[in-house]
C-alpha positions in Angstrom: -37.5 46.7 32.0 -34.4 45.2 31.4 -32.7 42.3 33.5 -29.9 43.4 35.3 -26.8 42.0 35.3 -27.0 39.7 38.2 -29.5 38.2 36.8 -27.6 37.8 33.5 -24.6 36.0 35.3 -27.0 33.5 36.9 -28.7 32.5 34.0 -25.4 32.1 32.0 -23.9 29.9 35.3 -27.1 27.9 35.4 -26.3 27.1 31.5 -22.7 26.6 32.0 -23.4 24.0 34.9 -26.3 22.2 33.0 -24.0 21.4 30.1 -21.4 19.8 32.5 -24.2 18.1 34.3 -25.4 16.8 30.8 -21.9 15.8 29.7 -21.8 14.2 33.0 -24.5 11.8 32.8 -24.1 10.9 29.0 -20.2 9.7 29.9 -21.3 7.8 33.1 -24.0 6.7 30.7 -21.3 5.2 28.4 -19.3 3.8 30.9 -22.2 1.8 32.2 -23.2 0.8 29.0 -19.6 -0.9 28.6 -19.3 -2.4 31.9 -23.0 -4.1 31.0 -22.7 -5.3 27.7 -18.5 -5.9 27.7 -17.9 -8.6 30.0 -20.8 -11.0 29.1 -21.7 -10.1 25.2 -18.7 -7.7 24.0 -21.0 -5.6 22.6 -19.8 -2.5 23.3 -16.1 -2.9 22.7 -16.7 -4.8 19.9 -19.0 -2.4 18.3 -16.2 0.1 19.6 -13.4 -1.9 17.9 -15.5 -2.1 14.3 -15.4 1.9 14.0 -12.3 1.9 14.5 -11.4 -1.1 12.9 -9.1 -2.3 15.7 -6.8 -5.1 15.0 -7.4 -6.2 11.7 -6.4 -3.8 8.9 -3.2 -3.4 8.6 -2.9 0.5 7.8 -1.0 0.9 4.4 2.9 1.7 4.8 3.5 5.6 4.5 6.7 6.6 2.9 6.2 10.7 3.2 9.5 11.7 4.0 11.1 9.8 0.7 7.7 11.3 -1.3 8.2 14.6 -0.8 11.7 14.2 -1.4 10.4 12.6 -5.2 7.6 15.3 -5.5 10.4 17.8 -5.0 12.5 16.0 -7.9 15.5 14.7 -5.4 15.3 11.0 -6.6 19.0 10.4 -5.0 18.1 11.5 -1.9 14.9 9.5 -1.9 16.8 6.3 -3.5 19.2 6.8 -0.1 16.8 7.2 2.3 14.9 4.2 1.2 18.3 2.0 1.3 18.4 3.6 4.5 15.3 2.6 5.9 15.0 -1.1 4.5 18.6 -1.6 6.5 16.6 -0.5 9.0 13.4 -2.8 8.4 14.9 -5.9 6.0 11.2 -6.7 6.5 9.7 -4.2 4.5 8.7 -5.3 1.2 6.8 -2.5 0.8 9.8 0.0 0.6 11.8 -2.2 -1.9 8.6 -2.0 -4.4 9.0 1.6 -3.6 12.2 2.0 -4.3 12.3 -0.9 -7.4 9.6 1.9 -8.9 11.7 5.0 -8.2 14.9 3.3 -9.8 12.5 2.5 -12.4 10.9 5.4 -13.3 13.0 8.4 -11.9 16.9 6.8 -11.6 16.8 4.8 -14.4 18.5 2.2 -12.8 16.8 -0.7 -14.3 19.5 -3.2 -12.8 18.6 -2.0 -9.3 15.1 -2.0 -9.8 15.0 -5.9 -10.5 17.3 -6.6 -8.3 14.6 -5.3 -6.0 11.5 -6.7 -7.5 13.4 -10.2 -7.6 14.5 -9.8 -3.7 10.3 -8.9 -3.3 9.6 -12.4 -4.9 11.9 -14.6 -2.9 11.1 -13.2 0.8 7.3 -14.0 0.8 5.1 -11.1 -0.4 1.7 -10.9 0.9 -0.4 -11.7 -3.0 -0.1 -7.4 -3.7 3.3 -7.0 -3.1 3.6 -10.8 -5.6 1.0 -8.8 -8.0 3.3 -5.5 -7.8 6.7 -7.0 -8.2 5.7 -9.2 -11.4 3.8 -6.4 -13.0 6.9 -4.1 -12.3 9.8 -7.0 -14.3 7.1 -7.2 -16.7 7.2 -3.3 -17.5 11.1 -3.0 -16.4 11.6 -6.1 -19.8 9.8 -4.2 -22.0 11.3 -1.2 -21.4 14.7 -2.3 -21.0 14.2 -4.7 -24.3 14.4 -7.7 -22.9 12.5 -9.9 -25.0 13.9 -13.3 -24.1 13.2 -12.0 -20.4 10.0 -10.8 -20.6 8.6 -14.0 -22.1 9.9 -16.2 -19.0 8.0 -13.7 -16.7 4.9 -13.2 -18.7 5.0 -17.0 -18.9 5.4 -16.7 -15.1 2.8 -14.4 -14.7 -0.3 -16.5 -16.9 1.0 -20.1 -14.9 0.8 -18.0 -11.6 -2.7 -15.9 -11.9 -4.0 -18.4 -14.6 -8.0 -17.7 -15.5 -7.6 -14.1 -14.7 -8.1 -11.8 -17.4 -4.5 -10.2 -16.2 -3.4 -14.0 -17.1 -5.1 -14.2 -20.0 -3.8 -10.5 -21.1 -0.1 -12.2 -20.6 -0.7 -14.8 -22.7 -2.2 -13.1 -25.4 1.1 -11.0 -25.4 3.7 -14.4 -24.8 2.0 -15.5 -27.7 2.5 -12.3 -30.0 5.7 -12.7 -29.2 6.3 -15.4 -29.8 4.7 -15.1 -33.2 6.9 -12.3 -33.7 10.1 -14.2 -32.8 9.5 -16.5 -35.2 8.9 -14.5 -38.4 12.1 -12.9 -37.6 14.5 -15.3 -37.7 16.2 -15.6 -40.9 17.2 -18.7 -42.5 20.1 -20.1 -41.5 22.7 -22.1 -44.2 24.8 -25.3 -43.3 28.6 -24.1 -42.3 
């Protein structure tokens, strides 16, 4: 014999309200659980907090509009709407190292780009946005042929980050050259 359908429909409501009733007691659970442990220990919301990582990363700046505008090969538009948004936020270093690259790389607008990594340098980078903007007027010198330039900065860089192997890797470079330099010049005569 088969159940009929009352039968069916009380069994299914008997589920439906044991799931609530079990949903129920595991949130008052929590809640209890909180109100214990939070005001004398912090357990709870500090073990709350850690998942999440409340309050202590900073989450990395997200530039999507001006990326898909790069991935999508409009490096004009992407150059303005970064100008546009560090009027916005002077404060945001992290924009004018994205923008320094994008001059860099896609504009070729190597004048802008130090212009940017130098204004990076002078308005108190956190040590990454330091790291980034002297790694990015050590590759705009050697791409732009600035030797006289590039020695100041990888000087800079091996003084600043000295018994690093990054410093040590700007040295050995200074010092090449400088090597070079020298065997270059030609001899000069008395005028």
């Amino acid at each position: 014999m088969s159940p009929g359908p009352k039968q069916t429909d009380f069994t299914s409501r008997n589920q439906t309200i044991g799931i609530a009733f079990l949903l129920f007691v595991i949130l008052g659970v929590w809640e209890v659980v909180g109100q214990v442990f939070s005001p004398t220990l912090g357990v709870a919301t500090g073990l709350v907090d850690t998942v999440h990582g409340v309050g202590h990363i900073a989450p990395p700046p997200s530039y999507s509009l001006q990326d898909s505008m790069i991935v999508r090969g409009r490096y004009e538009d992407a150059a303005e709407s970064f100008r546009n948004h560090i009027a916005e936020h002077p404060e945001d270093l992290d924009a004018r190292l994205a923008l320094a690259r994008l001059l860099e790389q896609h504009v070729r607008d190597y004048r802008g780009a130090e212009h940017l990594y130098l204004e990076v340098r002078r308005n108190n980078p956190n040590p990454n946005q330091e790291m980034s903007a002297a790694n990015g007027l050590i590759d705009l010198c050697r791409k732009a042929g600035k030797t006289e330039r590039l020695q100041v900065e990888l000087g800079r860089f091996a003084d600043r980050y000295r018994g690093t192997p990054a410093a040590d890797a700007a040295l050995r470079e200074l010092r090449e050259l400088e090597a070079a330099d020298v065997t270059s010049e030609s001899p000069r005569s008395p005028t």
